[in-house]
Structure formats: C-alpha cells, structure tokens
C-alpha positions in Angstrom: -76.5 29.2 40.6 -77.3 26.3 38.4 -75.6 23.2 38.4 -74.4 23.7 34.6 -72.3 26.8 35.1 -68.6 26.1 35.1 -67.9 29.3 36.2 -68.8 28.5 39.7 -67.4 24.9 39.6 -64.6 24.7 42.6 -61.4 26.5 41.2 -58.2 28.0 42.6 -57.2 31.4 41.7 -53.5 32.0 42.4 -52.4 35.4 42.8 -48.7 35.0 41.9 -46.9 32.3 39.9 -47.0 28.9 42.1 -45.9 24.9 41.3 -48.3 22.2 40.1 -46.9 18.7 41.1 -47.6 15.3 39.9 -48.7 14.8 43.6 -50.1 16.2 46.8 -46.9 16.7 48.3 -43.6 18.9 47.9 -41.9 15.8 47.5 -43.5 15.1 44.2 -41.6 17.3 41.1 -43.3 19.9 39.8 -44.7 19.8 36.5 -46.2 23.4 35.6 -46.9 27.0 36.5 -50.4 28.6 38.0 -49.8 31.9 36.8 -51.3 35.5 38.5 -54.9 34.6 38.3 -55.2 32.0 36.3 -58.3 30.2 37.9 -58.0 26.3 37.5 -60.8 23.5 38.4 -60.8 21.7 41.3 -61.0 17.6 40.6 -60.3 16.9 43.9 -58.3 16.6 47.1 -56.5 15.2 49.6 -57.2 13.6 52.4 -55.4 15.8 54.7 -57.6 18.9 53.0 -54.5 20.8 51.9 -53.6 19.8 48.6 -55.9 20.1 46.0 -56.1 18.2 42.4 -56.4 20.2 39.1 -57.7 19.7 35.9 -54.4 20.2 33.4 -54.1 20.4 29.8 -54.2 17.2 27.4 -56.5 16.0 30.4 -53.6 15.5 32.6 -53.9 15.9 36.4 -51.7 18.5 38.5 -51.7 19.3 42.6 -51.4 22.6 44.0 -51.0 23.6 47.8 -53.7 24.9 49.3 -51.7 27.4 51.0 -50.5 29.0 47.7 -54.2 29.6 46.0 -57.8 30.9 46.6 -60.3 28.6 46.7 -63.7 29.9 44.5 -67.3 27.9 44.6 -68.3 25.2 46.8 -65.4 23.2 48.1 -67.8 20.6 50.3 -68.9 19.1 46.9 -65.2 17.8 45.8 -64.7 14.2 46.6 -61.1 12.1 48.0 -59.3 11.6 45.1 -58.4 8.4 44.5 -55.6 8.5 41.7 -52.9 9.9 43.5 -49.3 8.7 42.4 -46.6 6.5 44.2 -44.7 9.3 45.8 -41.1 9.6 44.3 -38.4 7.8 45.4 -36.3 9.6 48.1 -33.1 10.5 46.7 -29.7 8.6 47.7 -27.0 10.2 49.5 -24.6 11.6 47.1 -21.2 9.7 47.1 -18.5 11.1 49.0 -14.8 11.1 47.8 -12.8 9.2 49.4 -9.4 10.3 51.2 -6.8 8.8 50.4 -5.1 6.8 53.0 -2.9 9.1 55.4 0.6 7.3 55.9 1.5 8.0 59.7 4.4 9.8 60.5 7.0 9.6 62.9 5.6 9.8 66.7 7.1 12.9 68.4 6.9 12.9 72.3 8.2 16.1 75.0 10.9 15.5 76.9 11.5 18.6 78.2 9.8 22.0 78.4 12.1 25.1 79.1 11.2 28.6 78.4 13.7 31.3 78.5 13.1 34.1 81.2 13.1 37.8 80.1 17.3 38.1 81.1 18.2 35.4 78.8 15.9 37.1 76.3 18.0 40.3 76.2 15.2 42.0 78.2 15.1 42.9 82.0 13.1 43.0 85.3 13.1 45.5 87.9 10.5 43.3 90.3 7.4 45.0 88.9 7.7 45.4 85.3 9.3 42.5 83.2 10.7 44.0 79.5 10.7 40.8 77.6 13.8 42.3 74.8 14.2 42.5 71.5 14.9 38.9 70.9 11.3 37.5 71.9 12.2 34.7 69.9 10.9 30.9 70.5 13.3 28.1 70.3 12.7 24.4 69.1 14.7 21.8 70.0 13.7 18.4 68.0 16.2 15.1 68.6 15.4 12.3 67.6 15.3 9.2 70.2 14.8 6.7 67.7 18.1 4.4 68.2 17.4 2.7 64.8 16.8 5.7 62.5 
C-alpha cells in the first residue's frame, strides 16, 4: 500500500441508499443521499466513534452513521474532527387550538331512584324465572327544583 493511493484512503461503502447530515447526529437535517455503493472518503469522526465525516461535493462536509455503511482502509489514521456544527435548534411545541369557553349548564341532582319491577312492566314472575314484558321501556322523570326559573 503506498501512502499516495486514494483508493485505500478510509471510505464508507453503503450498500443501500442512506442520509448524509450536516452533523453527527439524527438530529441534524439531512442534506444528501449515499447511494448502493457509492464509496465516499472518510475526513473524520466523532468523538463517540459512530459518526463519521465525509468529503461532499463543492468541498462541502456531510456525516453518515456508522451503523448504515462499511468502513474500507485504515480507520485508526482518521483524526477528531473539529468543525462539527451547532446542533439544530429543538423544534417548539406546535400550538394547540384553543377550546372555546364551555358555558356551564344547569346542575341536575337525583332525588329519587325507582325502577319498575317486571309486573308493572307488563311481564311476570313465577318465583324462578322473571319475564321482564314487552314494555322494557326506561322512564325519566326530570323537574325542575329551581324556585326562580
């Protein structure tokens, strides 16, 4: 190997389409697509070891998972990089509508409870088996209590 062959420089190989980012993080947008194996040059990576910089068109620089590529060549030659970008601000809760203001209604209260055995329900009972009837029919009663209405 001699030290002016490119082709054994560090470089990822990816073997499907993955996301280049403006930084080592998912948290960073993604600026471009690795394609099937498109090999790329390492520049050089993070601290952590698991994102690694790229050398981009127009000289630009792009980040790649390390999870998501080969690596080729001699990765203990690749330095820290030392450019990395201000991670992006973290987005802002989205504004909720608001409800509009629920006017209370009136305040009902129970007075009574009263349910209607099966007789009065047009059914019968012999002891053991209730028939509940035809009618099986529930009855509200609502009165108002409110003197000044």
């Amino acid at each position: 190997m001699t030290a002016g062959d490119p082709s054994q420089n560090p470089r990822v190989v990816s073997d499907g389409d993955v996301n280049l980012r403006d930084g080592p993080r998912r948290v960073y947008p993604g600026v471009a697509t690795l394609h099937a194996e498109q090999a790329m040059e390492i520049l050089g990576r993070h601290a952590a070891g698991d994102w690694w910089q790229l050398a981009w068109t127009g000289g630009n620089r792009v980040w790649v998972a390390g999870t998501v590529v080969r690596v080729l060549g001699r990765i203990d030659i690749v330095a820290l990089a030392r450019d990395i970008p201000t991670p992006p601000p973290a987005p802002t809760a989205t504004p909720q509508p608001t409800r509009p203001a629920v006017t209370p209604g009136p305040d009902f209260k129970r007075v009574s409870v009263r349910l209607w055995d099966a007789i009065e329900n047009g059914g019968s009972s012999d002891g053991r088996v209730v028939n509940s009837g035809l009618g099986r029919v529930l009855h509200v009663s609502v009165i108002d209590n409110d003197p000044s209405l």
